[in-house]
N, C-alpha and C positions, 0 to 999 in steps of 0.2 A: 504494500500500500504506500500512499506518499500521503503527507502532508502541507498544506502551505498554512504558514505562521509569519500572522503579524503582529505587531504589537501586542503578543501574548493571547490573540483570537487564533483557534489550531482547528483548522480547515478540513476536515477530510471525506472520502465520499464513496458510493458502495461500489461504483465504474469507474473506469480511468481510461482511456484511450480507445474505446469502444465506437463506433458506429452509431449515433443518436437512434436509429431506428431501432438498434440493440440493447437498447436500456432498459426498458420495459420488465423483456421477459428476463433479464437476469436482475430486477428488483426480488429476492425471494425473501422469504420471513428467515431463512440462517444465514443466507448471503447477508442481511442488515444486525444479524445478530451479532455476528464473523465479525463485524465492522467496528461495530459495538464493544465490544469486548478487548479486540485488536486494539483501538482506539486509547478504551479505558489502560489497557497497560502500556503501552506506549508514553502516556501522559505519566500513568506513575512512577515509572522508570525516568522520564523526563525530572521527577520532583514534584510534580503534583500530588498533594497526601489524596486529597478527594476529589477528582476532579467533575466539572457539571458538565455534561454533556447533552446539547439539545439536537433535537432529530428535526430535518425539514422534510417536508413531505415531497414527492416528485413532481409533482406540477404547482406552481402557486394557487389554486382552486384546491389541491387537497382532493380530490377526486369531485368535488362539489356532488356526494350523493350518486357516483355513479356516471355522473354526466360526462367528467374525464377520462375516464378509467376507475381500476376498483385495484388496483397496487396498493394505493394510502390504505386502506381498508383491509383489505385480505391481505397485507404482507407486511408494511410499516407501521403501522401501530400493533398486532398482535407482537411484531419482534420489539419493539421499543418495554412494550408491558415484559415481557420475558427475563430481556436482558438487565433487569433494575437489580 
């Protein structure tokens, strides 16, 4: 995975070099858990004692309901609850 760090804000994300059209289906509920996790130690190995970590959803709508997609829903928030 890679990071990018600014000002102490640590950036990172479930794709990286991927085909936009390929995001989608490799959004899964362990792929963001992987992330999650990967993430959290990462940071604490950096010196972070606790580090907070917030999750964006894949589209700015969030799936608005299905109207987006259904990733945020069936795959990003059941792994964000998981991974706590």
């Amino acid at each position: 995975r890679e990071f990018n760090v600014l000002e102490g804000l640590w950036n990172a994300r479930i794709t990286s070099h991927v085909p936009l059209s390929q995001v989608s289906r490799l959004i899964t509920k362990d792929a963001v858990v992987n992330g999650l996790l990967l993430t959290d130690r990462c940071m604490r190995d950096a010196g972070f004692a606790k580090p907070r970590i917030a999750v964006a959803a894949l589209n700015p709508h969030a799936g608005d309901g299905g109207n987006f997609g259904h990733e945020d829903d069936a795959e990003i928030v059941p792994a964000a609850g998981s991974a706590s």
